[in-house]
N, C-alpha and C positions, 0 to 999 in steps of 0.2 A: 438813340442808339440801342435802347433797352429794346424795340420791338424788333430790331434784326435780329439782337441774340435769340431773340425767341422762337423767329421762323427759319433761325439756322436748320439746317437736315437733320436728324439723327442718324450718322454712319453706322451708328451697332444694328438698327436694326434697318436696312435700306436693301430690297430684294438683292444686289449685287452681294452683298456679302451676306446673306441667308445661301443661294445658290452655293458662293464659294464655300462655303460649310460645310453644304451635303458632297458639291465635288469630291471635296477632299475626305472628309469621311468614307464616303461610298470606292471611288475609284481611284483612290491614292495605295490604300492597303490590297485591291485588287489588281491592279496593274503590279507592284510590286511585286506580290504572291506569284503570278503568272509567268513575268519575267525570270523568276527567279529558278521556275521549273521548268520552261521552256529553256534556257539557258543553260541548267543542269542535263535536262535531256537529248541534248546536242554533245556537252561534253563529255556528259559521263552514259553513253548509251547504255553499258550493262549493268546500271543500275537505275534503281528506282528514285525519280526524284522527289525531294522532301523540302521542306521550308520549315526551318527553325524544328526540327523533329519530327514536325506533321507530317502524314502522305496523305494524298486521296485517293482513290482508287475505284473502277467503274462495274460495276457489278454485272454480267455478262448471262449468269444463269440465275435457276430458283431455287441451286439448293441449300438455301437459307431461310426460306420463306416459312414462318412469317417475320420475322427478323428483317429482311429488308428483301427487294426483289428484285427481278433484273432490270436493270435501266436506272436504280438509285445509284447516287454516290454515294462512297462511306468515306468517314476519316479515321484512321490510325494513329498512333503513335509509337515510337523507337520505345522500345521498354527493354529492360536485363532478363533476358531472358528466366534467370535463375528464380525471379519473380514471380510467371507464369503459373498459374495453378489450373485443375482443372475445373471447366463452366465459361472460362474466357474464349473470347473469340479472336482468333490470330488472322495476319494475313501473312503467307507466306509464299515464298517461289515455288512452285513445281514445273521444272523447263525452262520455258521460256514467256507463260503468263504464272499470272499471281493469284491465290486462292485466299478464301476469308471463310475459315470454317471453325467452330467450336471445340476444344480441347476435351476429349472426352475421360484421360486421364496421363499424368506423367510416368514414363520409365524410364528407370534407371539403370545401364549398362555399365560394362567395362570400361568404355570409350567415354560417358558421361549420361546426361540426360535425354530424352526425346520424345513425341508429343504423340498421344493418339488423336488423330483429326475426324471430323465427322460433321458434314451437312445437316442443319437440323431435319432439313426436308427428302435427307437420303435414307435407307434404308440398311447401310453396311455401313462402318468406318471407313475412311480413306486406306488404301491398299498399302503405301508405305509411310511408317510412321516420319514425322518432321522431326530433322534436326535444326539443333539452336541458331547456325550458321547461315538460313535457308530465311528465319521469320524476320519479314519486314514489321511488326510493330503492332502494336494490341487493340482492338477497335473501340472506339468510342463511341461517336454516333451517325446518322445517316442523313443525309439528301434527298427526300422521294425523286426519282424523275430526273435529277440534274446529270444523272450519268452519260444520258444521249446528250443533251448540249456538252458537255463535258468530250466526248467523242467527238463531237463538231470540231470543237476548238481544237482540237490535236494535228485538225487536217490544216495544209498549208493558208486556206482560205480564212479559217477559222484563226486562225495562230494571228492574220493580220487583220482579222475586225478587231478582233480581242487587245490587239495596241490600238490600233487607228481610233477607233471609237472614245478611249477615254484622254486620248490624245487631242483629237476634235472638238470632247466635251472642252477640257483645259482651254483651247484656242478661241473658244466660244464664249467662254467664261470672261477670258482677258476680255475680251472685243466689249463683251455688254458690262463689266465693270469699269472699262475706260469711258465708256460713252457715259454710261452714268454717273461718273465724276466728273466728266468734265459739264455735261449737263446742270450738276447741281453746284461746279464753281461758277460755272455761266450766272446761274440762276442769285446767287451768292455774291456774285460782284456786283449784275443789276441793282439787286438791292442795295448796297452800298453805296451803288452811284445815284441814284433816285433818293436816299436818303442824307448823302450831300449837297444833291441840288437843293432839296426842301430847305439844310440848315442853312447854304446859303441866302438863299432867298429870303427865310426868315431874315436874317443878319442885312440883308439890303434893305428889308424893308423897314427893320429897326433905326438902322440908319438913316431911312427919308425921315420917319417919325421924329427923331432927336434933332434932324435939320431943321422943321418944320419947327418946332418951340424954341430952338434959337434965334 
C-alpha cells in the first residue's frame, strides 16, 4: 500500500489548478473592475466612473506629452482637493469631456480656492481657471497605448467580449479541472484495484502454500 501513496497525484501542483490561479488572479479582479464601471456608467451617466476611488481615463490629445501621449491610459485618484498644490497633475471636467493637465499654481478668491491648468506641451495656460467641484482626481500613473483598447471596450461589442471572454475562460477552466480529477480518481482507483488484486492473490497463494505442508 506504501507504493500507491507514493504515486498518489500531487493536487497543489497539477496543471488544473496552476491554470485556476492565474484565472483568478488575472480575470477575477478584471472582470470585477469592468463590471463595476460599466455598471456605474449606465447608472450614473453624468458622472465619471470610479472603482474604489480609482478612474482611468483615455488620453485623446498631446498636450501632455512627454508625460503621457494620446492613445495611453492614465489613472487618477479622488483626492481633497484642499491638498492640491501646484506641479500635480489633475484630471478635471471641462463640459462634457475630461482634461489631465498640470496645476501651474493655486488662487485664492472670495469664493475659495482655484487651479491654474496648463498642458505641459501647450504653450498658454488653460483659458479658465478649475474649480475644486469640476476635479475628478490627482494622476498617478500611465498605460502606453491601452487607451485605444480601452475605447474598444466602451463600444457595445467591446463591453461584451470584455464579459464573455473571462466568462468563457471560467467555463473552460471548470471543464479541464473536472476532467482532470476525474482522470486522476480514475487513475487512482485503478491503482487501488490492481493493488488488491496483487494482495489477494498474494493471500491465495499463501494459502495453497500452508495447505500444501499440512
Amino acid at each position: 500500500m506504501e507504493e500507491t501513496k507514493q504515486n498518489r497525484p500531487n493536487k497543489r501542483f497539477t496543471p488544473g489548478v496552476i491554470v485556476g490561479i492565474i484565472l483568478c488572479v488575472v480575470l477575477v479582479p478584471a472582470l470585477v473592475v469592468n463590471l463595476t464601471l460599466i455598471i456605474k456608467s449606465f447608472t450614473r451617466p453624468d458622472e465619471v466612473p470610479s472603482f474604489m476611488g480609482y478612474k482611468p481615463f483615455i488620453v485623446l490629445t498631446g498636450s501632455m506629452e512627454p508625460v503621457f501621449y494620446s492613445g495611453d491610459l492614465v489613472l487618477c485618484k479622488e483626492i481633497d482637493t484642499s491638498e492640491l498644490k501646484a506641479g500635480d497633475i489633475i484630471a478635471f471636467r471641462e463640459g462634457k469631456a475630461v482634461v489631465t493637465h498640470r496645476i501651474q499654481f493655486v488662487e485664492t478668491t472670495d469664493d475659495g480656492i482655484q487651479f491654474v491648468t496648463k498642458g505641459d506641451n501647450n504653450n498658454a495656460t488653460d483659458r479658465n481657471p478649475v474649480l475644486p467641484e469640476v476635479v475628478e482626481g490627482i494622476y498617478l500613473s500611465k498605460i502606453s497605448g491601452l487607451g485605444n483598447l480601452a475605447m474598444f471596450m466602451q463600444t457595445p461589442i467591446g463591453m461584451a467580449l470584455f464579459i464573455a471572454v473571462p466568462l468563457i475562460g471560467f467555463i473552460l477552466y471548470d471543464v479541464l479541472r473536472r476532467m482532470i480529477f476525474e482522470r486522476q480518481k480514475a487513475q487512482h482507483t485503478q491503482e487501488l484495484h490492481e493493488e488488491l488484486q496483487r494482495m489477494r492473490k498474494e493471500l491465495e497463494e499463501r494459502g495453497k502454500e500452508n495447505s500444501e505442508e499440512e
